[in-house]
Structures are given as C-alpha cells and as structure tokens.
C-alpha positions, 0 to 999 in steps of 0.5 A: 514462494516463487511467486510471492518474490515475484510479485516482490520484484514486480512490485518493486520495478513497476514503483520504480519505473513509475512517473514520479507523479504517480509513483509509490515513494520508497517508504510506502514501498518498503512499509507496506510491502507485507500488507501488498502480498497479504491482501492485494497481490492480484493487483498490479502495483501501482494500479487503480486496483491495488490502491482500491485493494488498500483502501478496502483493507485499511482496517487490516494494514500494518501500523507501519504502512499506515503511518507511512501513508499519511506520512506520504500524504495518501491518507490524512491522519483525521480520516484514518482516526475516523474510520478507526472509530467506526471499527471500535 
C-alpha cells in the first residue's frame, strides 16, 4: 500500500514539476491514474517508458483515461477506433 501512494505521489510531482510542453495535463493525470498503478507503475511518470507502457495497453485503459487522451490530443479518436476493430 505503501509503495502505491508512493508512486501516487511521485507521480503526481513529477507531472506537476513538469515543463508545460511535456507535461501531463491535469485531467490525464486525474484520468488515468488508476491505469498508471495498474499496468505502468515500473515507469517513471512522464517518461518515454510510461508512455510506451500506455500504448502497450491501450486496449486494457479505462474509458475514462482514453477519453481524457484524446481530449488532451495524445491520441486521435480515429486511431483508437481503429485499433478497437483490430480487438473485436
């Protein structure tokens, strides 16, 4: 439990303290959170892993932190329906 608000934490300064460039806005942040701990937490936040992690998975993330991506512009509405129709 520990180490999960840890990474919680981590997560959140690192994003925070982030150039506004390359910075996660707050709404992925808050979205995706649960899909970080779930699948990408051996990643720094931020990272060029976490963001490969997150692609690697798309398939498992929450509704919530995919629609928060491609409200964010991290991902277009057409590439995830097309990768949806390569699942069915």
């Amino acid at each position: 439990m520990k180490a999960k608000i840890l990474s919680v934490l981590t997560f959140a300064i690192i994003a925070a303290s982030a150039t506004q460039a390359s910075a996660v806005s707050s709404s992925v942040r808050n979205a995706c959170t649960g899909d970080y701990l779930s699948y990408c937490s051996a990643h720094a936040p931020n990272s060029p892993g976490v963001r490969r992690c997150m692609r690697a998975n798309g398939s498992r993330l929450s509704r919530r932190c995919v629609n928060a991506l491609i409200k964010a512009g991290y991902v277009s509405k057409r590439k995830t329906r097309r990768r949806a129709a390569k699942l069915r």
